[in-house]
C-alpha positions in Angstrom: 16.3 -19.1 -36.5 19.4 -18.5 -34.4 19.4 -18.6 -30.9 20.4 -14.9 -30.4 17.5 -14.2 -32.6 15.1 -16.0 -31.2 15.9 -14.7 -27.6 15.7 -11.1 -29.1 12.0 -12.3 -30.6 10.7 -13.7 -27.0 12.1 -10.7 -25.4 9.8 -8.5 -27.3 6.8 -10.3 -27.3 7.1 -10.5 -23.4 7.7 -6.8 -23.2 4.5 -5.9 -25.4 2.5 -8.8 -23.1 3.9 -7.3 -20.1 2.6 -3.4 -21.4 -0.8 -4.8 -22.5 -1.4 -6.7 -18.9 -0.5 -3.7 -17.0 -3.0 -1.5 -18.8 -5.6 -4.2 -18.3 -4.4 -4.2 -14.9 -5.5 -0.5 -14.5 -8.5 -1.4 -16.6 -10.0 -4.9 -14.8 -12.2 -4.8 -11.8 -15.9 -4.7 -10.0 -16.2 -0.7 -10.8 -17.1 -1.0 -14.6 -15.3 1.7 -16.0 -14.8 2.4 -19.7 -10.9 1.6 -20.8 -11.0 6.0 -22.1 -12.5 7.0 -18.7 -9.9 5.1 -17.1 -7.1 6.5 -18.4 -8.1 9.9 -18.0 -9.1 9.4 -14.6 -5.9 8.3 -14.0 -4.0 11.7 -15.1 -7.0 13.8 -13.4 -6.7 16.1 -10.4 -10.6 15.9 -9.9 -10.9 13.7 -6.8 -13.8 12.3 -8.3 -14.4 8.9 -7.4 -13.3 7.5 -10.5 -10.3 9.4 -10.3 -9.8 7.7 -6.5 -10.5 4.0 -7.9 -8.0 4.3 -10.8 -5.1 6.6 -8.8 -5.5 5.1 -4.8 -6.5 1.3 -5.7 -5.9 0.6 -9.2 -2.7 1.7 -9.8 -0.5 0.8 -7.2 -2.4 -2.7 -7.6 -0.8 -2.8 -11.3 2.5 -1.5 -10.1 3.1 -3.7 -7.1 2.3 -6.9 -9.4 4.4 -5.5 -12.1 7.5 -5.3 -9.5 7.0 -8.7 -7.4 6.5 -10.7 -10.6 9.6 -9.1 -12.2 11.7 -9.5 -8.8 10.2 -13.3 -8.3 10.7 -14.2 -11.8 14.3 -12.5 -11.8 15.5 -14.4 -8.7 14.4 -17.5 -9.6 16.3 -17.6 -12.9 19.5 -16.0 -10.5 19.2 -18.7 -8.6 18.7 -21.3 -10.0 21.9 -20.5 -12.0 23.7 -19.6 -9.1 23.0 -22.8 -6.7 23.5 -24.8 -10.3 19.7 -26.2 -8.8 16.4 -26.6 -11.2 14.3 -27.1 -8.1 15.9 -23.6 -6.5 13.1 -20.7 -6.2 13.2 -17.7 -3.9 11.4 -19.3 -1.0 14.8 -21.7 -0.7 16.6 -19.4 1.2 14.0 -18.7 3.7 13.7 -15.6 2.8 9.9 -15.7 2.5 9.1 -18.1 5.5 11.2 -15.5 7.5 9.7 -12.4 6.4 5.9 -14.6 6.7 7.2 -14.9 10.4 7.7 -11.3 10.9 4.7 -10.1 9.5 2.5 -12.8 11.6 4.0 -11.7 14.7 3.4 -8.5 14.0 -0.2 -9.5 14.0 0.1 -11.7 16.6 1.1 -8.9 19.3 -1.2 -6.3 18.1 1.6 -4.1 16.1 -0.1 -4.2 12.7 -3.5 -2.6 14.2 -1.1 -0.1 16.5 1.0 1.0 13.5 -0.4 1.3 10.1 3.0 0.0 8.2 3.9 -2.5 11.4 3.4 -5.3 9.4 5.7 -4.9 6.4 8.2 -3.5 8.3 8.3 -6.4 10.5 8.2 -8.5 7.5 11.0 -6.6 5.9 12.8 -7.1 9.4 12.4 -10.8 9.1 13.9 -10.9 6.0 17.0 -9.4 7.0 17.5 -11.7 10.1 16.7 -14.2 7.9 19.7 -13.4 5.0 22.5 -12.5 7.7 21.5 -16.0 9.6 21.9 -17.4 6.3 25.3 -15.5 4.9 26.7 -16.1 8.4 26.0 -20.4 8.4 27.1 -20.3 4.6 30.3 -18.2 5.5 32.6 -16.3 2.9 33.8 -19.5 0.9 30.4 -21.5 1.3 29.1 -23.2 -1.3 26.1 -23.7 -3.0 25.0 -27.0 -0.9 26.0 -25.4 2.2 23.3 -22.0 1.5 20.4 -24.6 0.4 21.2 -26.6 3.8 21.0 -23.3 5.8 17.9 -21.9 3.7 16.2 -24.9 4.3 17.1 -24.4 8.1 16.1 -20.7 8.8 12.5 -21.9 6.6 11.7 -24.3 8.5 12.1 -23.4 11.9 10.3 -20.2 10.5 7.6 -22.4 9.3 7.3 -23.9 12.9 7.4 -20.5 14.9 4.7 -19.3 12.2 2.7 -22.6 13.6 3.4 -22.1 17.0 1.9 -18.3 16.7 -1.4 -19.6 14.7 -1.7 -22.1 17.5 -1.3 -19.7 20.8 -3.2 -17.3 19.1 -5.4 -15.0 21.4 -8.2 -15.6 19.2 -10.0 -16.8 16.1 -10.0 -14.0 14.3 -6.3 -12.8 14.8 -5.8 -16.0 13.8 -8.0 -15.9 10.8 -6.2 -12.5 9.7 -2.9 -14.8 9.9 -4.1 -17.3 7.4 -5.3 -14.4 5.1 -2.3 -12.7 5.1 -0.2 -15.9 4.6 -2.3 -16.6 1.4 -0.6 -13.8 -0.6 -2.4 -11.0 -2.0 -2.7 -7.7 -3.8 -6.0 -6.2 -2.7 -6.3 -3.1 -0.5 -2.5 -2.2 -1.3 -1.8 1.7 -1.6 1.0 3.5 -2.7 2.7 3.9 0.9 3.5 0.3 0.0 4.5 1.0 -3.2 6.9 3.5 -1.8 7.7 1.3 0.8 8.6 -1.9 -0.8 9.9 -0.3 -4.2 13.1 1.1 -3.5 14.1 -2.5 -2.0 13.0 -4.4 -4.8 14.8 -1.8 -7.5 17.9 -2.3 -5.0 17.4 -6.2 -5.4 17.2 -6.4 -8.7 19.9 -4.2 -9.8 22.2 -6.6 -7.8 20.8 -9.4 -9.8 20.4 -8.2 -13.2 24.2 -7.6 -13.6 25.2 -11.2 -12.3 23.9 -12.6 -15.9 28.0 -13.0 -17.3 29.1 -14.2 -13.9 26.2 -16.9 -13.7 27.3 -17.8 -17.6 30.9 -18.9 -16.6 29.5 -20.7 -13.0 28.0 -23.0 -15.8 31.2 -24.3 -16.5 32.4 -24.9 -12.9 33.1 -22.7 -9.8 37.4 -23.9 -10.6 36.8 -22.9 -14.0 34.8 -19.7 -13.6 37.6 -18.6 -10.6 40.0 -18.9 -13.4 38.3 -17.0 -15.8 38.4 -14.1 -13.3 34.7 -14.3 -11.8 34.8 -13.6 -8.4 32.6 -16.3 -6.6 32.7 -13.9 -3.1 30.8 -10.9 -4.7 28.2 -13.5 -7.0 27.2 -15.4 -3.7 26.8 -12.1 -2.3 24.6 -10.2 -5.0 22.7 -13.5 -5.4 22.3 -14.1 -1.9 21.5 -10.0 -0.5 19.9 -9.2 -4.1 17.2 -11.9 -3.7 16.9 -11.0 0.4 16.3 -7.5 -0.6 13.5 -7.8 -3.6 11.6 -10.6 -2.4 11.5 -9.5 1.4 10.2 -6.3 0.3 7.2 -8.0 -1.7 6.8 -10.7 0.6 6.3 -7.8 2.8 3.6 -6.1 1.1 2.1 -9.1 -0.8 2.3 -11.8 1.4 4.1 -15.2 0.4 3.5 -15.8 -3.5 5.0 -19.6 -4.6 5.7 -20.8 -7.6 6.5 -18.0 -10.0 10.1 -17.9 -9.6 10.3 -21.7 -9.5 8.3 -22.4 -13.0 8.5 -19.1 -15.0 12.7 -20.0 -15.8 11.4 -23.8 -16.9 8.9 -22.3 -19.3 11.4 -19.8 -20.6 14.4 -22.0 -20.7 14.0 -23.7 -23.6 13.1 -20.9 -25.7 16.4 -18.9 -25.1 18.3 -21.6 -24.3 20.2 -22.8 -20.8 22.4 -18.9 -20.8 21.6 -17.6 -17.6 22.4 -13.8 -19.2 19.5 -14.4 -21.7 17.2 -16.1 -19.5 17.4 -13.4 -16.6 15.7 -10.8 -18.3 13.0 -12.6 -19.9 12.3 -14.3 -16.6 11.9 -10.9 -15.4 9.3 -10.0 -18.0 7.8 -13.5 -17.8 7.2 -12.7 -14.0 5.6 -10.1 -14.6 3.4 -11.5 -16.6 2.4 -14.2 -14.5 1.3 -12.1 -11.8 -0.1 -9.5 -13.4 -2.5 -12.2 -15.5 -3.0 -13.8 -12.4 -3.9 -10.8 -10.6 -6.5 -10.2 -13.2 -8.0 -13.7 -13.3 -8.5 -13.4 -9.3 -10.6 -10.0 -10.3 -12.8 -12.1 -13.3 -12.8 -15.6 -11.7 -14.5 -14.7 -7.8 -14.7 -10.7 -7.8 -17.2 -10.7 -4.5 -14.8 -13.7 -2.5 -11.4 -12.2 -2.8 -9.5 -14.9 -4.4 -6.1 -14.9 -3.0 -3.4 -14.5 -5.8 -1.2 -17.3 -3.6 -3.7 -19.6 -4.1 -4.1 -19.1 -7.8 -0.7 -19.2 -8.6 -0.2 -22.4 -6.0 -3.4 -24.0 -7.9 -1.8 -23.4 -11.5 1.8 -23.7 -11.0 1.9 -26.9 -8.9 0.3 -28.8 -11.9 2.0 -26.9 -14.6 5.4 -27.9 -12.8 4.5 -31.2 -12.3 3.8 -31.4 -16.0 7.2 -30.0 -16.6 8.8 -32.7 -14.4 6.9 -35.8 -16.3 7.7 -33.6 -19.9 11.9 -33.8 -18.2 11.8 -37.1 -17.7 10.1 -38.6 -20.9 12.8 -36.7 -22.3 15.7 -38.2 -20.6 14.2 -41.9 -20.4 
């Protein structure tokens, strides 16, 4: 089978995987509602409380994991590409830690229980401050060592101020509200934040999507791309603002999610091959996959102790990578 051919094969099976979870999405959970009643609840303009479960919980549920595991997947395939770094995810960029930071503090000073959409907007807020600190220390003309050095800078002195908030906190629960949020998590989500985080991560990922051509020629070299006409300027940019845009705006509404961005790319690589403009879309769809299954296994595996979804994806993907690393290695020895 050709390589064209099989990336055109694993694009449709992810796309009919990705159709399938999302209708089990809407399907899945404690109310035990037949798959027809579902669906017509869904359409219905009764009120009734099926009709509630399936249009107010359900449903932006399914749509919020669909989008963050597209947008996580997406930038970590754009990124790793981009930086020319297998270990590069969307956290790198301290993007998430940042947008972490500004939710937490919106906690901390009482904003969140003031202001019913204080929290993701302070978490969206992070997130900027956290890109422009980052474009700013990496300049115009900085590389790709220079934006991991001030990623890595902007997370972890977000990382320490998110410390230093747990450990002033007023109180133990404040502070237990804190931790829960930082575990990542798709429960209790309406569509205010599916209208809230949605037009962000559409923005994000249009940037990205069309830097698949650009990211194929940065495989040969940033001299030799710049003399086949690639501008690096506008592909640090996209890359850079793309990913700050999509994964603030879930980070914002989800809370930090690891690992999906980081291992969805390795498991897809080798199917379609090392072209970044055939791996970027079925990373996409093999986000969404991810979360969405994962956000049905925290439903099945612990439906009365609200699993987080950061710890189940933490839980898998940390072995599963690890696994991936040994698999590298025996490979290369």
């Amino acid at each position: 089978m050709s390589d064209l051919a099989r990336y055109r094969l694993v694009a449709s099976i992810l796309a009919v995987a990705t159709v399938v979870l999302f209708l089990l999405s809407l399907t899945v959970g404690p109310a035990g509602i037949a798959f027809g009643d579902s669906m017509a609840a869904l359409f219905s303009d009764k009120g009734d409380g099926i009709a509630l479960i399936m249009q107010e919980i359900r449903l932006p549920r399914a749509i919020l994991g669909l989008m963050i595991g597209v947008t996580l997947g997406l930038s970590g395939a754009v990124l790793q590409g981009y930086l020319r770094n297998p270990l590069a995810e969307p956290g790198l960029l301290g993007i998430s830690a940042s947008a972490s930071l500004g939710a937490v503090l919106s906690i901390y000073t009482g904003l969140s229980a003031a202001f019913a959409l204080g929290l993701p907007l302070a978490a969206l807020a992070g997130a900027v401050i956290a890109v422009v600190v980052v474009q700013a220390m990496a300049g115009t003309r900085g590389g790709s060592l220079t934006i991991i050095l001030a990623g890595i800078a902007v997370t972890s002195f977000a990382g320490a101020m998110t410390s230093l908030a747990l450990n002033l906190s007023p109180n133990p629960f404040a502070a237990l509200e804190i931790m829960f949020w930082m575990l990542g998590s798709l429960t209790d989500r309406s569509m205010t934040h599916v209208w809230l985080a949605g037009p962000f991560i559409l923005a994000g990922c249009l940037m990205l999507a069309g830097l698949g051509r650009s990211l194929d020629a940065l495989t040969l070299g940033r001299d030799a791309a710049a003399s086949m006409g690639v501008d690096l300027r506008r592909v640090q940019f996209l890359a850079v603002f793309g990913t700050a845009a999509s994964i603030g705006a879930a980070t914002a509404v989800a809370g930090a999610i690891g690992f999906v961005g980081l291992v969805v790319p390795h498991i897809l690589r080798p199917l379609v091959g090392a072209k970044p403009s055939r791996l970027l879309p079925v990373s996409a769809l093999g986000g969404g996959c991810v979360l969405l299954s994962a956000d049905i296994l925290v439903r099945i595996i612990a439906p009365d102790r609200d699993l987080k979804l950061g710890v189940l994806t933490a839980i898998v993907g940390a072995p599963f990578f690890l696994w991936l690393v040994y698999k590298t290695r025996k490979e290369l020895a």
